[in-house]
FIRO-269912 format. One line per 10 residues: their letters; for each residue x, y, z of C-alpha. Coordinates in pm, 1 decimal, decimal comma, padded with zeros to 6 digits, always signed. Layout:
BEGIN
A) X Y Z  ...;
// end
This chain:
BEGIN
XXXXXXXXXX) -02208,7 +02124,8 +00522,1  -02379,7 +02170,5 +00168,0  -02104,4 +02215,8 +00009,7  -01917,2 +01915,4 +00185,3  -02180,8 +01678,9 +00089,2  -02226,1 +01801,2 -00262,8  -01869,4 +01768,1 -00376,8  -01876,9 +01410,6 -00166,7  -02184,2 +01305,1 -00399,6  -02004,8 +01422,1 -00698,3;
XXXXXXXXXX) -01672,9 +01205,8 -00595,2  -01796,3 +00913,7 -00545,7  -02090,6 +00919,1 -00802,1  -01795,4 +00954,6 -01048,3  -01585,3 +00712,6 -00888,2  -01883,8 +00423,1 -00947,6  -01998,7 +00589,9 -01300,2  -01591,4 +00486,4 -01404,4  -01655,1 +00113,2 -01270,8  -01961,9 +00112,7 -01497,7;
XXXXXXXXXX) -01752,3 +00229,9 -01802,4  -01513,3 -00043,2 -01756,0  -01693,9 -00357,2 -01675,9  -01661,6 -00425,3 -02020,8  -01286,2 -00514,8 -01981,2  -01324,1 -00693,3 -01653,2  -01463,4 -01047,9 -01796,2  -01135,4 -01194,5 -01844,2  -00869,1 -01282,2 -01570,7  -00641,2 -01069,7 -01707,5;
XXXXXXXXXX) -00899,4 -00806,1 -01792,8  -01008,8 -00804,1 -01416,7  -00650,9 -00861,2 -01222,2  -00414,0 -00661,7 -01507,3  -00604,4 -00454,5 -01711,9  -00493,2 -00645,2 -01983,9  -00168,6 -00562,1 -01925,9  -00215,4 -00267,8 -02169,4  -00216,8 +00002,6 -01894,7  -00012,2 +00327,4 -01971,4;
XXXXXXXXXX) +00263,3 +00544,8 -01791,4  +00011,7 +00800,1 -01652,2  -00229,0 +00566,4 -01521,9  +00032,0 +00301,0 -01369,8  +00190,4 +00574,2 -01188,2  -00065,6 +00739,0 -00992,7  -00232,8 +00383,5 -00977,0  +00138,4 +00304,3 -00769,9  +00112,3 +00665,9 -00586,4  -00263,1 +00636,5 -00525,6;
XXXXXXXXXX) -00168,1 +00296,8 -00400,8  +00114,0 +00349,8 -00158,6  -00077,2 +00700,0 -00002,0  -00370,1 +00692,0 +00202,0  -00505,7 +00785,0 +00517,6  -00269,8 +00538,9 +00666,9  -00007,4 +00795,1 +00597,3  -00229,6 +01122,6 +00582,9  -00375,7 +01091,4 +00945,2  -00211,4 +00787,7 +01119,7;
XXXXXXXXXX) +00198,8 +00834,2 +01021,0  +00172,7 +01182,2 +00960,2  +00033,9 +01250,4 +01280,3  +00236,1 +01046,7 +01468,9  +00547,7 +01062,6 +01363,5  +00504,0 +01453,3 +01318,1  +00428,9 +01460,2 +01677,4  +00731,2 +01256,0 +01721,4  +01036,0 +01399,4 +01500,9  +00851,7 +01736,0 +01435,7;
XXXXXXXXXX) +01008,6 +01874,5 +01078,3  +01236,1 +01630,6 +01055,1  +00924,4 +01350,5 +00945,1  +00948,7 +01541,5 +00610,2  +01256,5 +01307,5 +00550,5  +01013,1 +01002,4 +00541,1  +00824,9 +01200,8 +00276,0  +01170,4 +01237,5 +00104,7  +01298,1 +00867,6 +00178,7  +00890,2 +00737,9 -00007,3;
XXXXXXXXXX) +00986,0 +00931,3 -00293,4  +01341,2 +00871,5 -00335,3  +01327,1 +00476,1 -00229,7  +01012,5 +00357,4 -00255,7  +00899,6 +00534,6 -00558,5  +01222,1 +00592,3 -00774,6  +01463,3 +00297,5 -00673,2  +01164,7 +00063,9 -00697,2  +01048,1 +00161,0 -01055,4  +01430,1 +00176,6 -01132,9;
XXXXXXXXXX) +01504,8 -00138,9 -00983,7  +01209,2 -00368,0 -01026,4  +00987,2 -00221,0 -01329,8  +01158,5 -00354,9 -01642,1  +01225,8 -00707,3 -01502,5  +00949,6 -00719,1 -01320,8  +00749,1 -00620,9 -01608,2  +00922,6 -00919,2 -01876,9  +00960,7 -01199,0 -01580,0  +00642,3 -01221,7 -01493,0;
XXXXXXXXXX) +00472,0 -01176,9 -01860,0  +00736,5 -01447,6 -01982,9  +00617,4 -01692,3 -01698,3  +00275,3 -01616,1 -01739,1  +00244,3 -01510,8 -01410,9  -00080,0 -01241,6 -01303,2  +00038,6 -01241,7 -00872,8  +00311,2 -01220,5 -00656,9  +00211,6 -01541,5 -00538,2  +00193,7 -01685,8 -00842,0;
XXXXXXXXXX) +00616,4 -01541,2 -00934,3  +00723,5 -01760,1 -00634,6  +00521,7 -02056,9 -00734,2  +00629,2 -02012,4 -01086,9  +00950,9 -01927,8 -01074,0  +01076,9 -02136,3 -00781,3  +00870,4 -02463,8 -00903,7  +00689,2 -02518,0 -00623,3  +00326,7 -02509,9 -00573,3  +00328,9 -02514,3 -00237,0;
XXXXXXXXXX) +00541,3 -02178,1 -00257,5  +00232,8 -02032,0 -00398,5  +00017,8 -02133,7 -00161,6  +00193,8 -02024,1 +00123,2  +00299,3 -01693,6 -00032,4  -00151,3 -01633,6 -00085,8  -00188,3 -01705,3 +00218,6  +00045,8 -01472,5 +00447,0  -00064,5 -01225,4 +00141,7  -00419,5 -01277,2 +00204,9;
XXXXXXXXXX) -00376,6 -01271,6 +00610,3  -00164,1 -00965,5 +00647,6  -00343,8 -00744,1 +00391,0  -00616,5 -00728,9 +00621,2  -00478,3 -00527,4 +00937,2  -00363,3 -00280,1 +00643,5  -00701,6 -00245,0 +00518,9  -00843,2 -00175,9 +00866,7  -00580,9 +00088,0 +00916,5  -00730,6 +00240,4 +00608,7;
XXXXXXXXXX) -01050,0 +00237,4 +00709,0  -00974,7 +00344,3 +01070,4  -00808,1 +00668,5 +00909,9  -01056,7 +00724,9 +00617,4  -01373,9 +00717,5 +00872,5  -01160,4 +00905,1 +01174,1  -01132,6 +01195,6 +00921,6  -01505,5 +01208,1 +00744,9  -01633,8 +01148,3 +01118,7  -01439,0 +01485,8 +01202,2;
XXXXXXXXXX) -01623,3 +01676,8 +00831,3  -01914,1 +01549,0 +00863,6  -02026,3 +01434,3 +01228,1  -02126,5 +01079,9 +01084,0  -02058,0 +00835,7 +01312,6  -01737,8 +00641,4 +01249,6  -01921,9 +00274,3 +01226,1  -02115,1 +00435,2 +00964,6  -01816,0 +00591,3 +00803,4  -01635,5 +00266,5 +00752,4;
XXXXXXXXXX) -01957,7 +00097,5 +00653,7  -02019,4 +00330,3 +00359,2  -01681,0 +00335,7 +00261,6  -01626,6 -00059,2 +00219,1  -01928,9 -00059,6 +00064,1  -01864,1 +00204,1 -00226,0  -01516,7 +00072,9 -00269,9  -01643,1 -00287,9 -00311,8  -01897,2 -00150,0 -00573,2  -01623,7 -00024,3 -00837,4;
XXXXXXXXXX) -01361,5 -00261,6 -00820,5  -01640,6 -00523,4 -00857,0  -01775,6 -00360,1 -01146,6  -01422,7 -00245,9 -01349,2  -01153,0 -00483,1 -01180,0  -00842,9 -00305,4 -01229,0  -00865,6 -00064,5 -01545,8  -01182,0 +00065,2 -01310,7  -00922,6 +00110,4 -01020,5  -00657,8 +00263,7 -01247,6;
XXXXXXXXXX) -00921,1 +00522,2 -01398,7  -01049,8 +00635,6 -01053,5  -00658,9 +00632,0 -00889,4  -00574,8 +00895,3 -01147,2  -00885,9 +01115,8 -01075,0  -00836,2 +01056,4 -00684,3  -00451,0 +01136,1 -00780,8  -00494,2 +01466,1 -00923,1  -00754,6 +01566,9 -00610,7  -00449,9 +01460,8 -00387,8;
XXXXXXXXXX) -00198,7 +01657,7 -00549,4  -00398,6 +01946,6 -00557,8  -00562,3 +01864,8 -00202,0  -00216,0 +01860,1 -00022,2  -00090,7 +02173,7 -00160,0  -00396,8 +02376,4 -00086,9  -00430,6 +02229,1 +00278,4  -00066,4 +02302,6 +00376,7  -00088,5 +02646,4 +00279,9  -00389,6 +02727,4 +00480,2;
XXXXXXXXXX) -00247,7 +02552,2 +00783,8  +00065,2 +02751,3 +00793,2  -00211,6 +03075,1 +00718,4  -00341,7 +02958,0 +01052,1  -00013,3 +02985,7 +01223,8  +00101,1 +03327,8 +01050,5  +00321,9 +03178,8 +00802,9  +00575,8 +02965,8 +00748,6  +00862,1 +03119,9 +00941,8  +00628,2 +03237,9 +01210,3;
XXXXXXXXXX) +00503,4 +02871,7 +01226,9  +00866,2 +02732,1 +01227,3  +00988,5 +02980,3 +01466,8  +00666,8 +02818,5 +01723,6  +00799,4 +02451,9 +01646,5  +01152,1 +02552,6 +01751,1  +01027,8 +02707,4 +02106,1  +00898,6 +02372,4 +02191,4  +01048,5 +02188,6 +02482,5  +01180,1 +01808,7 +02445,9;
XXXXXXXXXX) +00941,3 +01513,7 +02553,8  +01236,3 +01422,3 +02743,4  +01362,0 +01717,1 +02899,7  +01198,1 +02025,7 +02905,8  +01491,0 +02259,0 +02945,0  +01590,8 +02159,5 +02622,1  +01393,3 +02289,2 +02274,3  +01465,6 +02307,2 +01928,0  +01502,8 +01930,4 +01854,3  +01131,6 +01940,2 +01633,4;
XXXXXXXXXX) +01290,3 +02206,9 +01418,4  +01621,5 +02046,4 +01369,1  +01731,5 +01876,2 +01016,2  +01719,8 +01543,3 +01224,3  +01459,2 +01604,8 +01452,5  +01486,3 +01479,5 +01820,6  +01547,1 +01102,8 +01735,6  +01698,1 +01000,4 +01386,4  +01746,3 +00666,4 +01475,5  +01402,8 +00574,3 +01511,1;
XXXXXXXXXX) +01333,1 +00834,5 +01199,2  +01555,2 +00618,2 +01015,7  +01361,7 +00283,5 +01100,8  +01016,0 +00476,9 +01016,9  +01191,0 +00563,1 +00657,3  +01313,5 +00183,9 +00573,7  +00975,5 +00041,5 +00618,7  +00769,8 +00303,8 +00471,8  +00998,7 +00349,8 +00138,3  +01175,0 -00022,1 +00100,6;
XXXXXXXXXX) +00874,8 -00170,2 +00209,3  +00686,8 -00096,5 -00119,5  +00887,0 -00370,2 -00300,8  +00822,0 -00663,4 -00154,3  +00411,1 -00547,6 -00141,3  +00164,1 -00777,3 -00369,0  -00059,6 -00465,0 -00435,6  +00227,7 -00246,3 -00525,0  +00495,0 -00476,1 -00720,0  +00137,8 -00576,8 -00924,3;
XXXXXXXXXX) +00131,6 -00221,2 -01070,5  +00471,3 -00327,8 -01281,2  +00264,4 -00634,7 -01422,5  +00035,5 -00440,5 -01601,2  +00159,7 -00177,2 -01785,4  +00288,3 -00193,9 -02199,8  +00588,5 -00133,2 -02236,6  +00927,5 -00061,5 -02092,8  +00908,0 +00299,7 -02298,7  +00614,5 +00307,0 -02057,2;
XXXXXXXXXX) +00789,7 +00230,4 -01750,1  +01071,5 +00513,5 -01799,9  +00767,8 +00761,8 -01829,5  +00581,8 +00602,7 -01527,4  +00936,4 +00643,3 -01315,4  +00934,3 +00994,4 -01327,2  +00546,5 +01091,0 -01286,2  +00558,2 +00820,2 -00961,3  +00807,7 +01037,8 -00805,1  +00706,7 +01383,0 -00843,7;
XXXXXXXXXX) +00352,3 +01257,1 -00680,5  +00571,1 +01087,2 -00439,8  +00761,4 +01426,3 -00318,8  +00455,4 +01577,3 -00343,5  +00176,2 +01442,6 -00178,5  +00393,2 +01191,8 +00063,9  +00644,6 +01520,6 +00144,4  +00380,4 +01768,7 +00158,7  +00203,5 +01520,9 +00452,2  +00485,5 +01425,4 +00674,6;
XXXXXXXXXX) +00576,9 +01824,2 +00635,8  +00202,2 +01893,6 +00747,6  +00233,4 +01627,1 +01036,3  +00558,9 +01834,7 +01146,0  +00339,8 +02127,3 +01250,3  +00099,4 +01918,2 +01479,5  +00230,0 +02018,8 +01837,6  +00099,6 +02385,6 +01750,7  -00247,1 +02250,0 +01740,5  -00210,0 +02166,2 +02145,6;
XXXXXXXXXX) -00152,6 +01801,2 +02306,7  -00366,6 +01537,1 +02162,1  -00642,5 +01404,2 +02396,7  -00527,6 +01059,7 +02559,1  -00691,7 +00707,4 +02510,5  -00814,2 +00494,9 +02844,3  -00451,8 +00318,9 +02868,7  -00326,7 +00696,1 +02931,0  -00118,7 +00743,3 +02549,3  -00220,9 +00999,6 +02322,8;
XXXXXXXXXX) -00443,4 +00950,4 +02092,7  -00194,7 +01003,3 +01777,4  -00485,1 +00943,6 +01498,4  -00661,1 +01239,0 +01618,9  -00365,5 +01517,2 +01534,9  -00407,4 +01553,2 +01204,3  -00828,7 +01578,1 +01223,3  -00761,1 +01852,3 +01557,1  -00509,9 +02027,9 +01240,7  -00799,6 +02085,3 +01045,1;
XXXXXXXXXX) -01068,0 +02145,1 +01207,2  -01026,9 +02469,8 +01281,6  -01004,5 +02535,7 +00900,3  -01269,4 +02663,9 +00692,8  -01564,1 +02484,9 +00542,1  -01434,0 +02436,3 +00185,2  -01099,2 +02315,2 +00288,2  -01219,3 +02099,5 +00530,0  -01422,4 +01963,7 +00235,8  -01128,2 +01955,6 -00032,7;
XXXXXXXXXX) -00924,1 +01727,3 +00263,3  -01235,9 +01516,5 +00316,6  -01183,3 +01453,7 -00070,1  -00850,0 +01414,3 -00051,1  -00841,1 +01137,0 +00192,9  -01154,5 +00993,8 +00033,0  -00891,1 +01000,1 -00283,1  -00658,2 +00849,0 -00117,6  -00828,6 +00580,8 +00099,3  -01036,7 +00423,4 -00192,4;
XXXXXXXXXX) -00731,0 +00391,7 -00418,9  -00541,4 +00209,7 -00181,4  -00818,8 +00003,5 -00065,7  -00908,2 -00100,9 -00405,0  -00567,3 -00151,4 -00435,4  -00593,5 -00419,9 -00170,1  -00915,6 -00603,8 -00181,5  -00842,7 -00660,0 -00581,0  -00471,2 -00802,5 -00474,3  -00646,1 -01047,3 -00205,6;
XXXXXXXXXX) -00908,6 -01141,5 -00403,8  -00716,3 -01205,7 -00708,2  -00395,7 -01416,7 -00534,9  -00696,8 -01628,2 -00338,4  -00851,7 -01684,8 -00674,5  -00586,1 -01767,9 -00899,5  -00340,3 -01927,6 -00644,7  -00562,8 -02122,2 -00416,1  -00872,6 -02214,8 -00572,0  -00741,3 -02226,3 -00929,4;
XXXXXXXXXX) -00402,9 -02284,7 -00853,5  -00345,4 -02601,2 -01054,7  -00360,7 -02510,0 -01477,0  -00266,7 -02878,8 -01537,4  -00553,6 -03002,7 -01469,6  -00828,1 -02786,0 -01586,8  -01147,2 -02921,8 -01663,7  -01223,4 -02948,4 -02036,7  -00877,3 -03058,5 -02161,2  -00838,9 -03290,5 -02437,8;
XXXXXXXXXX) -00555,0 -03550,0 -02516,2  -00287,1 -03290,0 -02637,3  -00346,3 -03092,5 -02295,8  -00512,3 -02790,0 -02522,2  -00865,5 -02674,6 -02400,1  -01151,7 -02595,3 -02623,5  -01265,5 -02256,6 -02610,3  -01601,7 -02246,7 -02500,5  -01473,7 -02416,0 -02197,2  -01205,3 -02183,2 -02133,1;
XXXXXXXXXX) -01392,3 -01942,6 -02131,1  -01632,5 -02024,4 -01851,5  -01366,4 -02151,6 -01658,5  -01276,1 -01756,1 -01710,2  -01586,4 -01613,5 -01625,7  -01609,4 -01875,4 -01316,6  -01266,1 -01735,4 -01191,9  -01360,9 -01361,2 -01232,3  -01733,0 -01403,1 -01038,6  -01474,4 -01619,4 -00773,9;
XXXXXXXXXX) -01248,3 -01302,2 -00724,8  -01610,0 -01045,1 -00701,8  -01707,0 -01312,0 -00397,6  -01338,4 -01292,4 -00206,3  -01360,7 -00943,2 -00261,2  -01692,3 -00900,5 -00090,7  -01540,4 -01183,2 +00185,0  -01226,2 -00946,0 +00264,4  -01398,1 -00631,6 +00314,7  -01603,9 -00786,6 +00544,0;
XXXXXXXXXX) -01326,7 -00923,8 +00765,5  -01113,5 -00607,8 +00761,5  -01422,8 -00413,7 +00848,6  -01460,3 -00667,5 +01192,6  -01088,5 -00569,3 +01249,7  -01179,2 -00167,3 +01145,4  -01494,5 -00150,3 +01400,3  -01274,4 -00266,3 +01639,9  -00927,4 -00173,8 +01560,9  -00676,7 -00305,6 +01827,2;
XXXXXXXXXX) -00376,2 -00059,3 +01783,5  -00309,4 +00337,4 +01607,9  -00302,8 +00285,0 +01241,7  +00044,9 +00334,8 +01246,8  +00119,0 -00029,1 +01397,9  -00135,5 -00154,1 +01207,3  +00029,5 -00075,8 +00881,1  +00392,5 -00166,3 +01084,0  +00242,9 -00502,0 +01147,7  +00133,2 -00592,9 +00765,3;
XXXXXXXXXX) +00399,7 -00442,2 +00560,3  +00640,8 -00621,2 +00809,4  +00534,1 -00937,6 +00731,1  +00456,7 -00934,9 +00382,4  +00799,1 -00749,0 +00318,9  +01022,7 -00916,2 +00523,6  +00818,2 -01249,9 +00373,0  +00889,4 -01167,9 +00013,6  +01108,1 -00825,8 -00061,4  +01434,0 -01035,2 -00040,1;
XXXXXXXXXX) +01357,5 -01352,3 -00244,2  +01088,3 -01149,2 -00505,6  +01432,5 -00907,2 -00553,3  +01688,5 -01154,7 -00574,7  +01491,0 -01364,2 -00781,5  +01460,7 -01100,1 -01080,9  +01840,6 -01056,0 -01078,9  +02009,3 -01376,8 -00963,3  +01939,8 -01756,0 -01072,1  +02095,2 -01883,8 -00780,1;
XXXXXXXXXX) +01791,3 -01809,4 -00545,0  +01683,5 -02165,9 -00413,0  +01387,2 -02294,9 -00297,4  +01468,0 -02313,2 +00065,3  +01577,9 -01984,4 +00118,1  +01248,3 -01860,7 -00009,1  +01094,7 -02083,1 +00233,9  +01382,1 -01960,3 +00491,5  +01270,8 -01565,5 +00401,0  +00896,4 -01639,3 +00429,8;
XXXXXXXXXX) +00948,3 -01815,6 +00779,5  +01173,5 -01500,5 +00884,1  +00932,1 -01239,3 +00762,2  +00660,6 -01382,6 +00934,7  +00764,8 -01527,4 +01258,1  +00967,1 -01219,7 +01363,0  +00638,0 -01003,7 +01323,2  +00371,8 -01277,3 +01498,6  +00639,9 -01331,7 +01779,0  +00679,8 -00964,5 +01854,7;
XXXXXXXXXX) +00326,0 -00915,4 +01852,8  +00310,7 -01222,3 +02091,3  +00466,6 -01074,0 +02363,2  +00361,0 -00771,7 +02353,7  +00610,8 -00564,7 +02085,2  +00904,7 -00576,8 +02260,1  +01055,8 -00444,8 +01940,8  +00812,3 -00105,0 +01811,1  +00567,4 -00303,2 +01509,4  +00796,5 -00018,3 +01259,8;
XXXXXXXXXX) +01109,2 -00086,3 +01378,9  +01003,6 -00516,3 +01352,5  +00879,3 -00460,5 +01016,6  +01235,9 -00247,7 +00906,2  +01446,2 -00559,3 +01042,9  +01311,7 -00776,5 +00887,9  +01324,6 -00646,7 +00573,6  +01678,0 -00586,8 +00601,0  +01725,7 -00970,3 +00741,2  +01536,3 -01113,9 +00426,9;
XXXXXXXXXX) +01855,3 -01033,4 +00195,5  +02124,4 -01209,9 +00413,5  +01889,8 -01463,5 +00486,4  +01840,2 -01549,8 +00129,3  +02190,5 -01511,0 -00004,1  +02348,3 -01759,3 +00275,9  +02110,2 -01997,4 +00279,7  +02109,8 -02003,7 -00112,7  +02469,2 -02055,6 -00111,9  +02429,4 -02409,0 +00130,2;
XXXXXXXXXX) +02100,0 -02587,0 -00072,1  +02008,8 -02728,9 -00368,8  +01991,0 -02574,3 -00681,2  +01687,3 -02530,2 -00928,4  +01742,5 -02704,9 -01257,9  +01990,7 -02505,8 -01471,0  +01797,7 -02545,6 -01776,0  +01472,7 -02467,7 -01617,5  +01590,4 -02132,0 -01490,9  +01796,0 -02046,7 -01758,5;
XXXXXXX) +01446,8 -02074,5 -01980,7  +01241,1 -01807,8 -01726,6  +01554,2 -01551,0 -01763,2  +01575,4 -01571,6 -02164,0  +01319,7 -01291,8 -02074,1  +01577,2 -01041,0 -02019,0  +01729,4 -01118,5 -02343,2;
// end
């Protein structure tokens, strides 16, 4: 237990110490929300990585879906690294990157208000943003404060307390650059947190193919003369797999908090650089989990909640629990690592798209202007200031209402995170995409995409998910794209001129 709470002290001492060191840069919008948009390859990358893993996927999917496809989860792991971290910096980092520093533009929100000439647009888009960020974050914190509960025998209200808390205090301090600093530390504890934990797992099993050779003997769920299927390449249900991999890896482009990583960093020398680090800490860390996960049934059956399912966010913790102290200490790290990157991640997106695309969403009519429409200085600069102690407020504001939602949580983690990136994805993956690449994206089908994303998801969860929250949340991601193209094809255009001006970016 020494040893657990010593290196814990030592994390997140350092973690605060780095939002000290950078409050310096965080008294400007841009300072706060983009690091100035001077962030480099290494730091963007695990910034992305630190972003997209967390204990969402270390105890929640990994757990579950381990239980549910055995090996075969690993392909998730393999579909995060190959989709959503490759394709995506591929795809979306260079025009991403020029669009959105051509238009000026510091949030997702802001892109579709910007670049579809539409205020309301914005609005809308900060809204759904700001709603549906929030089940994420409790998953987070449900996963974070399951696992330190397990190391440390701290009770889990406290847990989640203490972790909102300390994560509020950096991002507060350093904005962004503080966020990017501390994801690269918590990035290097991951990779080296994963590999280490893996290997003493399988130790606990005799080995790899002694381990493997166990998973195979298992019977089916669905008939028990049958075994094998939780060894297979496929596992026991690739269809569902398949859904799992869509919104876990294609998901990740149409997310505020992770297409926001492209905004900031220099160059596009930067972003080839930043491609390849993102997906070797993508195979790693997101493989080496869902592989981990895969080995859960040899840990015995779960124990079940009062409505009589198994308690999936407890696999992973029953995994390692039987490890000794010091790894149990290195994975209370790691998820620590992982948790507070992605939940800065978060709270700085929600505070920042509020901010800037709510309460200061009009900048033609700031205060202070004079006749030409210019504004002096001095004035600009507290309307700065004013903007960056707004986004410090919001971000004390979301905590606290993802913490309600985390003391409580109504769901597993997994449908939780199935809920929010199925909204917010199927919302704005398709028209964000299309409008990098194609000037005929209209207005309505943006409005047609958002109404899509979001009313599949709330009507599912109306009556009771009908359709499984990760299966909901891969349709309609899919639908967004087919949605957009027809309906672009039927309604108005934008202004030639105007959009030919926003794509001279690319030239």
């Amino acid at each position: 237990m020494l040893i657990k709470i010593i290196l814990t002290i030592i994390f997140l001492a350092l973690m605060v110490a780095v939002g000290i060191y950078s409050r310096k840069q965080a008294n400007s919008v841009d300072g706060f929300v983009l690091g100035g948009r001077n962030v480099g390859p290494w730091l963007t990358a695990f910034a992305y990585g630190t972003s997209y893993f967390s204990a969402v996927v270390f105890v929640g999917y990994a757990g579950q879906f381990g239980w549910k496809y055995g090996l075969s989860s690993t392909w998730i792991g393999i579909g995060n690294a190959v989709i959503g971290s490759l394709l995506a910096w591929i795809l979306l980092g260079r025009r991403t990157k020029l669009m959105t520093q051509h238009i000026e533009s510091r949030t997702m929100p802001d892109f579709f208000g910007t670049r579809f000439d539409s205020q309301q647009l914005r609005v809308v888009a900060s809204v759904i943003a700001f709603v549906f960020l929030i089940p994420y974050t409790a998953g987070v914190y449900k996963g974070i404060s399951t696992l330190f509960e397990m190391g440390f025998g701290v009770p889990y209200e406290y847990c989640v307390i203490i972790m909102a808390l300390l994560t509020a205090l950096y991002v507060i301090l350093g904005g962004y650059k503080a966020t990017a600093m501390n994801d690269f530390i918590q990035g290097i504890i991951m990779l080296f947190g994963i590999v280490v934990v893996i290997a003493a797992v399988l130790n606990s099993q005799g080995g790899l193919t002694t381990a493997v050779d166990k998973l195979a003997q298992m019977p089916s769920d669905t008939d028990a003369a049958q075994n094998g299927g939780f060894a297979a390449l496929f596992g026991p249900d690739p269809w569902n797999l398949l859904g799992v991999v869509i919104l876990t890896s294609l998901g990740t482009w149409g997310l505020p908090q992770m297409v926001g990583k492209f905004y900031s960093i220099t160059d596009e020398r930067a972003i080839r650089r930043g491609t390849i680090i993102s997906t070797i800490f993508a195979f790693i860390v997101a493989g080496g989990c869902y592989f981990l996960g895969g080995f859960g049934r040899l840990f015995g059956t779960p124990p079940t909640l009062p409505n009589g399912s198994l308690a999936f966010d407890s696999i992973v913790p029953s995994m390692l629990i039987t490890l000794p102290d010091v790894i149990i200490a290195l994975v209370v790290l790691l998820v620590l690592s992982a948790s507070m990157s992605t939940l800065a991640s978060l709270v700085l997106t929600s505070s920042s798209t509020m901010t800037l695309d709510l309460i200061y969403r009009d900048k033609r009519s700031m205060p202070g202007e004079v006749e030409d429409g210019t504004i002096d200085d001095t004035v600009a600069e507290r309307i700065e200031r004013r903007k960056v102690v707004v986004m410090r407020v919001l971000i004390v504001f979301f905590i606290a209402l993802s913490l309600m939602i985390a003391l409580n949580p109504p769901t597993f983690i997994a449908q939780l995170m199935g809920i929010s990136w199925g909204a917010l994805a199927g919302a704005f993956l398709a028209p964000f995409m299309l409008g990098l690449y194609w000037k005929g994206v209209t207005k309505a089908s943006v409005w047609a995409c958002f109404i899509w994303g979001v009313g599949i998801t709330v009507v599912n969860m109306v009556l009771g998910n009908p359709i499984n929250p990760i299966n909901c949340g891969a349709i309609a991601m899919l639908g967004g794209f087919p949605i957009v193209l027809i309906v672009s094809l039927v309604t108005p255009k934008l202004p030639k001129q105007l959009v030919d001006e926003i794509f001279t970016c690319y030239k």
